[in-house]
C-alpha angles and dihedrals in degrees: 000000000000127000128203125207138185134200087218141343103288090026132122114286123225125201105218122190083213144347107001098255117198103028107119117243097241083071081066094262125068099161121196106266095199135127128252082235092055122118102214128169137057108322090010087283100163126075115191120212114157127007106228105192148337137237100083085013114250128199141197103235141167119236111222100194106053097022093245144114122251135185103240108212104200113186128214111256087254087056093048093054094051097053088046076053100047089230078118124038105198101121093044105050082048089060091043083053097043085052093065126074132287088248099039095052089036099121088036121093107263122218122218107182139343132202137154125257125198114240118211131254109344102347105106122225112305115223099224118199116202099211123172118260127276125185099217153345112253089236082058086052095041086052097050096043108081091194131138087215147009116237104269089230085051098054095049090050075054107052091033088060087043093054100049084052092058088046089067093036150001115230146162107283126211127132096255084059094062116084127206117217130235114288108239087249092064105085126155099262085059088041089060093048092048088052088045102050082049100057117176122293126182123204118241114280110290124187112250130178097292115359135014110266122229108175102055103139145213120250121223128202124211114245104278115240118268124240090259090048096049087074083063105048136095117232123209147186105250137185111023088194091127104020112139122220100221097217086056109033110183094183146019102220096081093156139006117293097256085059102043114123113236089250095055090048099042081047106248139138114298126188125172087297080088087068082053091052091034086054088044102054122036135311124088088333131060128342099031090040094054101039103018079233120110123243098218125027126209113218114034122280122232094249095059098048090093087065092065120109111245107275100022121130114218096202092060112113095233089051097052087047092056095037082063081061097043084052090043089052088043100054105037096031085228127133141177121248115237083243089058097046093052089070101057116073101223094053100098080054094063097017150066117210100260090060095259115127123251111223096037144047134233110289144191118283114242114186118227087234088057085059085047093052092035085065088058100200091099135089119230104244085055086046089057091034091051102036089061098052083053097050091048091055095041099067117135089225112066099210093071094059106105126228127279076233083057103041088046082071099052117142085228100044084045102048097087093043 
């Protein structure tokens, strides 16, 4: 996959295999231009071995000092900046984390150690977290897995682990942020041969800002879990780049549009109950798990174009944004009073002042249980068990959510244990 990058907005343009190297970190990048055969960290403690992704930059590496592997997330020098600035609270939420105990962190991403590194020219220090492995995101696995359904067994072991990890933290939630832990077959000795059947490889020379690179390299992935393997795994919560502490928000878009709870959109207060909407409605936990089909679209769907008042044009921002409410009001048969509405800022952008939307007409109700059965791969009793907990997450007011710590106790969620 290549990447472009530019230095400003009618500057020259690069085309990058990977992350954009060479480019300083006061231009906002400023990526670790390392080896995978460096030894980094205080008493040359890390070994590399094999870079895993990009991005942030991980690496494969073996830890010295307590015989293990890690995963070494090594930030880009702007990135750097920004957590030594607060603006980003990776490293902190990782310390808060580190200070609970061991129980009560368990399906969050647990940090071992962190130094700085100096990057070279013009590339800023780069924060490096040494976290412990994992084998794969759950959207990786989503992707190599060419299944209808998930085994339902498998699903609950899923969202129970989710939800002990919201009960340390809130986050932002996507299923590329959920990490699935090391199969019990994986152990280091297997970790070693793996890294040493994928030794190094560079791409060929590509122009960056002010010299050619030679050394960009590939990145490797671990094998993903198999389904089998998936029942034994552990889940977590994983990359806190952009987790949000709810007493000092530093931003509003706390997760991607189709997830976004109706206060976060119609500009209003949010505290942790989004991660309850966020778990309720799509993502890594109920409804995509369970169909392969997504709650809530993004662009309208060409059903729904007949809903649409006459002139309005279905691909403009605002009206995407307001389609996601007129979903949210079909499927839970639930809508804001005009005197609601009135306290939240956006409103006059997706209502009249009546409470009627303004891009779309009235509809036809459609139960989130009928897009369960429509799917036609569950049983009923599982139809009935996971339509309620969805139900109970997807409330307008966010006081009536109930906690990660309630839902965790839910009869359907239980049943398997």
């Amino acid at each position: 996959m290549a990447n472009s990058a530019s230095n400003n907005d009618k500057g020259p343009t690069f085309s990058f295999a990977e992350e954009p190297l060479g480019i300083p970190a006061d231009e906002g990048f400023g990526f670790f231009q390392g080896t995978p055969e460096d030894v980094i960290g205080p008493n040359d403690r890390f070994q590399l071995q094999v870079k895993l992704g990009f991005g942030t930059n991980s690496m494969c590496g073996f830890d010295r000092q307590l015989g293990t592997h890690v995963a070494l997330k090594i930030l880009s020098g702007h990135a750097t900046s920004l957590n030594a600035a607060f603006r980003l609270r990776e490293l902190v939420i990782h310390q808060r984390l580190a200070s609970l105990p061991p129980e009560e962190s368990k399906h969050c991403s647990r940090l071992i150690a962190h130094f700085t590194h100096r990057g070279i020219e013009k590339d800023g220090d780069h924060l490096c977290l040494a976290l412990e492995l994992q084998q794969a995101s759950l959207g990786a696995v989503w992707k190599a897995h060419n299944v209808d359904q998930y085994p339902i067994s498998t699903v609950k072991r899923i969202m129970r682990h989710m939800l002990h990890g919201m009960v340390a933290l809130h986050k932002y939630i996507k299923p590329d942020n959920i990490m699935v832990g090391l199969a019990p077959s994986w152990t280091t000795e297997a970790i070693d041969s793996w890294a040493y059947a994928h030794p190094p490889r560079v791409y060929g020379p590509s122009q960056s800002l002010y010299k050619v690179i030679t050394e960009a390299f590939v990145s490797e992935r671990l094998p993903v879990p198999s389904i089998a393997e998936l029942e034994l795994c552990d889940f977590k919560l994983a990359d806190f780049s952009q987790a949000q502490q709810v007493d000092d928000q530093t931003t509003d878009r706390v997760t991607p549009l189709t997830l976004r709870p109706p206060e976060v959109i119609l500009g209003g207060p949010w505290d942790e109950k989004v991660d309850i909407w966020t778990f309720g409605c799509l993502s890594p936990q109920v409804f995509t798990l369970l169909t392969r089909v997504p709650l809530f679209a993004s662009e309208v769907r060409p059903s729904h174009l007949p809903y649409l008042r006459p002139g309005v044009d279905p691909t403009s921002e605002n009206v995407q944004t307001e389609y996601i409410l007129w979903q949210i009001t079909a499927f839970t048969n639930l809508r804001y009073h005009p005197i609601v509405l009135d306290v939240y800022p956006n409103s006059p952008q997706y209502f009249q002042k009546n409470g009627r939307m303004k891009s779309f007409k009235l509809f036809v109700l459609r139960p989130i249980e009928v897009c369960l059965r429509d799917v036609g791969r569950l049983a009923d009793e599982d139809i009935v068990g996971a339509g309620a907990l969805m139900r109970r997450c997807l409330t307008l007011n966010p006081t009536d959510r109930p906690s990660a710590s309630e839902l965790l106790q839910d009869p359907w969620l239980k049943e398997s244990l």
